[in-house]
N, C-alpha and C positions, 0 to 999 in steps of 0.2 A: 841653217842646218842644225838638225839639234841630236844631242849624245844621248843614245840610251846608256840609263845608266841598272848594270845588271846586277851592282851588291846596294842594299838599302840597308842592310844593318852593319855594327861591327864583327869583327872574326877574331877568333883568339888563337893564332898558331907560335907553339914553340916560343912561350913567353913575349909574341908579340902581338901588340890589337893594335888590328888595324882599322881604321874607320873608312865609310864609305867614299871620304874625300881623300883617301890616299893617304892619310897622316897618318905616321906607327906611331905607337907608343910603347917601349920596351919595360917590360916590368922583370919583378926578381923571380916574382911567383907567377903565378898561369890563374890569381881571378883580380879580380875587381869589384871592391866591396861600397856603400852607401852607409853615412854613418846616420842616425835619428839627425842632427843638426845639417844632413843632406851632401856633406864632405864628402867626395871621391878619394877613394885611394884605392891600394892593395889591401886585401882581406887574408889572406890565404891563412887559416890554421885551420886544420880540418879535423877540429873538435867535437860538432855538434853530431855530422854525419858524414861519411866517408866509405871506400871501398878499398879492403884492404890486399888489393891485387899487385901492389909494388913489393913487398917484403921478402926479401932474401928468404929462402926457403919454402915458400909457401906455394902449395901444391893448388890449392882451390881456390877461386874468386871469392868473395864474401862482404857484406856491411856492416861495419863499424857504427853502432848507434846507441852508443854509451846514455843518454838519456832516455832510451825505449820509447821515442817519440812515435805515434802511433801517423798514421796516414793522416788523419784529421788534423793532428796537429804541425806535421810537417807543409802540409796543405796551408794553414794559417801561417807557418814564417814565409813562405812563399809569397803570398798575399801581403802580409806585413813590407817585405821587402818592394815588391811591386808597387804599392803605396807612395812610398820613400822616392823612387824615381817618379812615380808620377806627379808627386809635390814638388820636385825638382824640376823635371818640364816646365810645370806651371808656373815657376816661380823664376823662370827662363824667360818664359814667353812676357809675363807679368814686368818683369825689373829689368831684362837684359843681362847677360851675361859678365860687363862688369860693375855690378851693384852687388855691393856683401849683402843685401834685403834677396837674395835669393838662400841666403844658410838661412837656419831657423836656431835657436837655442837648444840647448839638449830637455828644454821641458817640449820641445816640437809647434812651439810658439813663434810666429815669426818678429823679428827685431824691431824697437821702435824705434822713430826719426832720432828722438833723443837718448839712445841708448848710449851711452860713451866707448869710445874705443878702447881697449886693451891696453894699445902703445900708445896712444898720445893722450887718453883719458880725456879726449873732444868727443862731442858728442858730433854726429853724422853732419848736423846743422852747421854749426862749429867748423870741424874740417870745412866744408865749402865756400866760408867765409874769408879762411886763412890763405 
């Protein structure tokens, strides 16, 4: 017998994402950001671009776009970011999921065997041996 199954992406309601296996995960803020080095977390400061339709008092809808980024360039962080997860897939698909060789360095380089750890100052090889 087989499930169909009718959500294929995640959903973001009321600070919580859900994924399509049924797993929430409760955040503070309502996004979920990609750092260059491919880190998941919360992002939420809405700096770059926003809608400033929450403000007490405020009679009209409107966009906050303090950097006067034009389409074209908003276009490219869009792409940018899309990027970032698709190096993350692949680097999913590539290592598995518990391999630190799926982060990348903040130069967007991926890590080497013998890069040393942070905390124990082993390198990857090292740990395995220990």
């Amino acid at each position: 017998m087989y499930t169909i199954q009718t959500s294929i992406m995640a959903e973001l309601k009321r600070k919580v994402l859900t994924l399509s296996s049924g797993k929430q995960i409760r955040l503070y803020g309502n996004s979920v950001a990609i750092s260059r080095s491919l880190e998941i977390g919360e992002g939420y400061a809405p700096n770059i671009l926003s809608g400033n339709n929450e403000q007490p008092g405020n009679t009209s809808a409107g966009v906050i776009n303090p950097y006067k980024l034009t389409p074209d360039e908003l276009m490219e962080l869009a792409d940018f970011n899309i990027q970032l997860w698709m190096d993350l897939k692949a680097n999913i698909r590539r290592f598995g999921v518990s391999s630190p060789r799926i982060f990348t360095g903040e130069s967007g380089k991926q890590p080497t065997e013998t890069t040393g750890n942070k905390k124990t100052g082993l390198s990857s090889r090292q740990q395995a041996t220990e």
